[in-house]
N, C-alpha and C positions, 0 to 999 in steps of 0.2 A: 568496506570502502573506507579510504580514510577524509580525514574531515578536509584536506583541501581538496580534493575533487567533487566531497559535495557542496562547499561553498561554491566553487566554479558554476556548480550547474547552477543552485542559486540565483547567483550573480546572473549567469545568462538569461533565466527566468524571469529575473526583476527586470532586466534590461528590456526583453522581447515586451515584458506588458505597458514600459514607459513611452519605448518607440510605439506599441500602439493606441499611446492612450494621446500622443502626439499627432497622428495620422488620423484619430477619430476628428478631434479636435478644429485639425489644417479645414476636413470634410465639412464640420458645421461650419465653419465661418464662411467657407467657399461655397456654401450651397448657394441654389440661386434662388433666388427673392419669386414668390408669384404673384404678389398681389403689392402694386403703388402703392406705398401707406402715405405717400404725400400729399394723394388726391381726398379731398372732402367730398364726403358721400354722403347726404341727408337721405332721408327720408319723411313726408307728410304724410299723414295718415286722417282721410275724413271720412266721415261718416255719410253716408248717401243713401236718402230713401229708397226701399226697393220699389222699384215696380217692372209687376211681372210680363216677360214679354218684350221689354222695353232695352235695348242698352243705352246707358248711361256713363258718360265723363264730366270730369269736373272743369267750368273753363277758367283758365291761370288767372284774370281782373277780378273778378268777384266771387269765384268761391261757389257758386252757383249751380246745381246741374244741370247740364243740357243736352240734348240727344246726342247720339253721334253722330246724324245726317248730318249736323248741320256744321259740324267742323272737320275739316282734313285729318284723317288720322295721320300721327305720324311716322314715322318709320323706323321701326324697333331695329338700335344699333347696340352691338354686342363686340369686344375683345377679347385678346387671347390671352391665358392669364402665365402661359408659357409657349416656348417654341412649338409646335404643334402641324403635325397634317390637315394636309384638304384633302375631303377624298371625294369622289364621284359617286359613291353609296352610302348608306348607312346605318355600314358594318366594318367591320374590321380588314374585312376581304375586300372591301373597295380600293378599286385603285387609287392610287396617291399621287392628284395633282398639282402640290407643292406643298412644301413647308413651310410655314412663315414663324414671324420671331415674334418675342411677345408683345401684346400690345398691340398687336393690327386689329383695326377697327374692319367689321363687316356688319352690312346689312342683313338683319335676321329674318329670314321668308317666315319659317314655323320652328319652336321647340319639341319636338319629335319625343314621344312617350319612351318608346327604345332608349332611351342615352343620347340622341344625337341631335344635331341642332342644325335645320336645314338652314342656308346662307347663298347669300350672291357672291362668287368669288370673278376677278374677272370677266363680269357680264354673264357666267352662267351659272345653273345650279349646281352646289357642292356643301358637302358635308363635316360637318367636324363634332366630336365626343362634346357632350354636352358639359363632362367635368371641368373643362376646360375654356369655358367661354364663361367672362364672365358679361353679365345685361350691362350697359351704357343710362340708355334712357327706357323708360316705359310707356306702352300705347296708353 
């Protein structure tokens, strides 16, 4: 072969790896975001004697424990941490009764051990991957 034909290839070679190192590139900057970093998220952490038998929360004034008859639980609300289905089961074969975008706030019924995270969508029962929700607030 003579040497301009293999530069040519070369050259094409170098070219094919820079447009792809361009197009990796375009991809990370445009990926899309899953998780607000502009929301502050604490967490507390206390310590609470056990006792057996009994459940126990902490009430927000004093730090205190107190049963949980005697306060309202309240209602574990959860997000989507991207675009994401709703489905009517909690599987994959469940039918799909909408997509929402990220960010919709739902009512969390139960965390489902499978992957899935049971939800109020629309007044009824519906389901969504649990990878994808992230907790709001906690019972």
């Amino acid at each position: 072969m003579k040497k301009t034909t293999i530069n040519r290839i070369l050259i094409g070679v170098i070219t094919l790896m820079v447009l792809s190192i361009c197009f990796l590139i375009v991809c990370i900057v445009t990926r899309p975001r899953y998780i607000d970093t502009t929301e502050s998220e604490t967490a507390v952490i206390r310590e609470v004697p056990f006792v057996e038998n009994q459940p126990v929360t902490l009430a927000e004034d004093d730090g205190q424990p107190v049963p949980e008859a005697q306060e309202a639980a309240p209602v574990l609300q959860g997000k989507t941490s991207t675009r994401v289905n709703v489905r009517n089961a909690p599987t994959e074969d469940g039918k799909v009764l909408a997509t929402v975008d990220e960010g919709t706030v739902f009512e969390i019924v139960e965390i489902l051990d499978v992957g899935w995270t049971h939800v109020i969508y629309n007044d009824q029962d519906a389901y969504i991957s649990s990878s994808y929700v992230i907790i709001i607030n906690d019972r």
